[in-house]
C-alpha positions in Angstrom: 0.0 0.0 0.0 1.4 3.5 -0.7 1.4 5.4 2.7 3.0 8.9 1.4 2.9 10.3 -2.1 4.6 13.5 -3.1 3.8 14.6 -6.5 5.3 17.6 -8.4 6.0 19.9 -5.0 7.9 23.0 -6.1 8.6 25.3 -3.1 10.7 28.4 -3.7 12.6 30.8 -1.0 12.7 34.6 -3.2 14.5 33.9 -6.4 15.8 30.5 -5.0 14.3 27.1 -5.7 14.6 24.6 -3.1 12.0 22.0 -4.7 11.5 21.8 -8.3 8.9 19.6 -9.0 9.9 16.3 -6.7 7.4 13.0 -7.4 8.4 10.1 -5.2 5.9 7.6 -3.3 6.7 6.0 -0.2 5.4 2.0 0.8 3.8 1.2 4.0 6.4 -0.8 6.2 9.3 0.1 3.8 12.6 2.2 5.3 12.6 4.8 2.2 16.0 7.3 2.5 16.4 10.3 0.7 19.7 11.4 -0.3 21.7 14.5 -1.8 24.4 16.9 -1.5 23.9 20.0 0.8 21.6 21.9 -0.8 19.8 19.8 -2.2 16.7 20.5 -0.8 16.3 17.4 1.4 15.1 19.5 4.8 12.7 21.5 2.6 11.2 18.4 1.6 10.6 17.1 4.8 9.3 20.8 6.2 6.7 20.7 3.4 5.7 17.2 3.8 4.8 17.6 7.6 3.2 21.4 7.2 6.3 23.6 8.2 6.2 24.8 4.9 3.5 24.9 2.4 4.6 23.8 -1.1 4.2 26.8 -4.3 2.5 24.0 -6.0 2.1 20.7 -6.2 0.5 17.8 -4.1 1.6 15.6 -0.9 -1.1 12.6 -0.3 -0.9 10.7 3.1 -3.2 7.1 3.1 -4.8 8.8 -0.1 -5.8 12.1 1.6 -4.5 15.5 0.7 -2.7 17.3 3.1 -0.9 19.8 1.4 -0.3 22.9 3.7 -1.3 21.2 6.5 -0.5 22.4 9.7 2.3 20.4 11.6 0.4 19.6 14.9 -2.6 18.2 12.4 -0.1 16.2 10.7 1.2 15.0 13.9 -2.0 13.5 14.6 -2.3 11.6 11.3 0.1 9.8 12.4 3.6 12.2 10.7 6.7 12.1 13.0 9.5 13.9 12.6 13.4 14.1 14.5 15.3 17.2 13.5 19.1 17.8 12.6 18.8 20.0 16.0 17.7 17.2 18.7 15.1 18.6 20.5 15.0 17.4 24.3 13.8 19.3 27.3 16.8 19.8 29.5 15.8 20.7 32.6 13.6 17.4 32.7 14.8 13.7 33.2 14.8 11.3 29.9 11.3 9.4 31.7 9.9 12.7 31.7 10.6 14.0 28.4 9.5 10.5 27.2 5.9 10.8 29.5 5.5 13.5 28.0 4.4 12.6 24.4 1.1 11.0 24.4 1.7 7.0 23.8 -0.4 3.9 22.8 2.3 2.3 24.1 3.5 2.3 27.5 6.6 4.7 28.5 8.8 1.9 29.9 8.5 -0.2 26.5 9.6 2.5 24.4 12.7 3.2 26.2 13.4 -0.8 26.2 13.3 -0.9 22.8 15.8 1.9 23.4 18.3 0.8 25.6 16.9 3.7 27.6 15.7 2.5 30.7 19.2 2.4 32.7 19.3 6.2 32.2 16.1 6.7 32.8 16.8 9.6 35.6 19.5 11.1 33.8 18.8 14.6 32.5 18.5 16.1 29.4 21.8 18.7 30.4 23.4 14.9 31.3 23.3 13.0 28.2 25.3 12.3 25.4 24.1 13.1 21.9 24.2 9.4 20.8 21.5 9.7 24.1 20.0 12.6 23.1 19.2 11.0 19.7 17.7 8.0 21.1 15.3 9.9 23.1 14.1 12.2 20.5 13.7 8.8 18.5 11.6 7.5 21.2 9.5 10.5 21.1 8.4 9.9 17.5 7.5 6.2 18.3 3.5 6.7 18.4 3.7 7.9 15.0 3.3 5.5 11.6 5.4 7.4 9.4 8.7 8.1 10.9 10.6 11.3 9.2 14.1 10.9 10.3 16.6 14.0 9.3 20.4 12.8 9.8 20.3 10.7 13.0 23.4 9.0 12.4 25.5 12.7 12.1 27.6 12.9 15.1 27.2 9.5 16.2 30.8 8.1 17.0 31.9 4.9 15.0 31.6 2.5 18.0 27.9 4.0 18.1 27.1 3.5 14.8 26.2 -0.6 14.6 23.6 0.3 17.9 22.0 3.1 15.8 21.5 1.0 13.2 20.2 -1.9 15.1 17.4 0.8 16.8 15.8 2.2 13.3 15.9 -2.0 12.7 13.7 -2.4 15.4 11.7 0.5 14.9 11.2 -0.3 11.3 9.7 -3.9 12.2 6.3 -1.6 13.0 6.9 1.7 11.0 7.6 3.3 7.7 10.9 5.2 8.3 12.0 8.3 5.8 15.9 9.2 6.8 17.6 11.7 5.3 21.3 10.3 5.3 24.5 11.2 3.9 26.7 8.8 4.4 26.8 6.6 1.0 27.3 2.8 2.4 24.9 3.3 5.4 22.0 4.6 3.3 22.5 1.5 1.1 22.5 -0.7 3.9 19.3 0.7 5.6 17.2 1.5 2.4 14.6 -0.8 0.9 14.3 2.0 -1.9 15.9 5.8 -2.1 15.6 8.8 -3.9 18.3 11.6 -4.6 17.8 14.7 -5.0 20.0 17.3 -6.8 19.6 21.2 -6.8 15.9 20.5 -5.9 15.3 18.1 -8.2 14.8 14.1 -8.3 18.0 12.5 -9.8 17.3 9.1 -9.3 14.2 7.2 -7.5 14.2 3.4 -7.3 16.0 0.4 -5.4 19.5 0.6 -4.1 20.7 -1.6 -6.8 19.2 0.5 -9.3 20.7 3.4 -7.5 24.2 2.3 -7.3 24.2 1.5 -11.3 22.2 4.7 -12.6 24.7 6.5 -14.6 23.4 9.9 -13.8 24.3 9.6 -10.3 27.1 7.8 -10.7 28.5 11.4 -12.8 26.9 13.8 -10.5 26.4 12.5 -7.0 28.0 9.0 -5.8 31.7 10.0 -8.1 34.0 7.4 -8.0 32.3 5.2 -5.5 32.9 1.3 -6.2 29.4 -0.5 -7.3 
């Protein structure tokens, strides 16, 4: 089933086009990851898929309804979750209560398990590490169905980076995940399909087989990268 369809969204900032007329669809259950050079117009998307920005033109569909220009906090009910390349977490409050916080289906103490959060529970937001940091704004998207993530592996150490990947694992065993990632060999091991954008436009859209071989990103985007 498609979940997300984004179809012909232009969005422009003055004389400067961020989006020039991006189609892409997204599957229910599938980890989808969007990739480009800076600049490319990756954030943009994301802000005018969940309402932060409304699109010049064009359409973004969600289960089949139109919610183009739809205000974030309604999107946010349908079920549209989003992390940030800022993490957001509320410093002044421990990581169980920024966590009770969001308004769960699921019971606070099972999203930080599938976490590893529990044991730092009643550390606070001031205390933690980003690689923490990250985890918990993860957790606090968990209630949604579509899971719009923008560069959670950015910053994580090296010896982090096989837990992070093992999280969005879990997470995608009951979500559709969107990551915006830059990092070439981790966005082909996450991806079931990707698109690239390149100076607002889509480059490529398609598997990551088909990704790796198209020639037009193999000239402008992924260089001298072995396939």
């Amino acid at each position: 089933m498609t979940l997300l369809e984004v179809e012909d969204v232009r969005r422009t900032f003055g004389g400067i086009v961020a989006l020039d007329g991006v189609t892409f669809d997204v599957t229910a259950g599938e980890t989808h990851v969007v990739m480009g050079a800076n600049g490319a117009g990756k954030t943009t998307l994301f802000n005018c898929i969940t309402g932060y920005y409304r699109p010049d033109s064009g359409t973004v569909r969600y289960r089949g309804e139109d919610i183009t220009g739809m205000r974030a906090d309604r999107t946010a009910r349908l079920g549209i979750r989003r992390t940030f390349q800022e993490v957001d977490v509320f410093d002044e409050l421990t990581v169980a209560e920024n966590i009770s916080l969001a308004s769960f289906e699921t019971q606070p103490r099972e999203i930080m398990a599938r976490l590893d959060l529990i044991e730092i529970h009643d550390k606070y937001g001031d205390e933690l590490t980003l690689f923490e940091r990250k985890r918990v704004a993860l957790a606090l998207v968990t209630d949604g169905d579509l899971l719009l993530l923008d560069e959670v592996f950015s910053g994580v150490n090296p010896s982090e980076k096989p837990a992070m990947l093992g999280y969005l694992e879990e997470l995608a065993r009951d979500h559709t995940l969107v990551l915006i990632e830059h990092d070439i060999e981790t966005a082909f091991e996450l991806a079931d399909r990707m698109v690239v954008l390149d100076q607002g436009r889509v480059l490529a859209h398609g598997s990551p087989g088909e990704i790796r071989t198209d020639e037009t990103v193999q000239e402008q985007y992924l260089g001298e990268m072995a396939i």
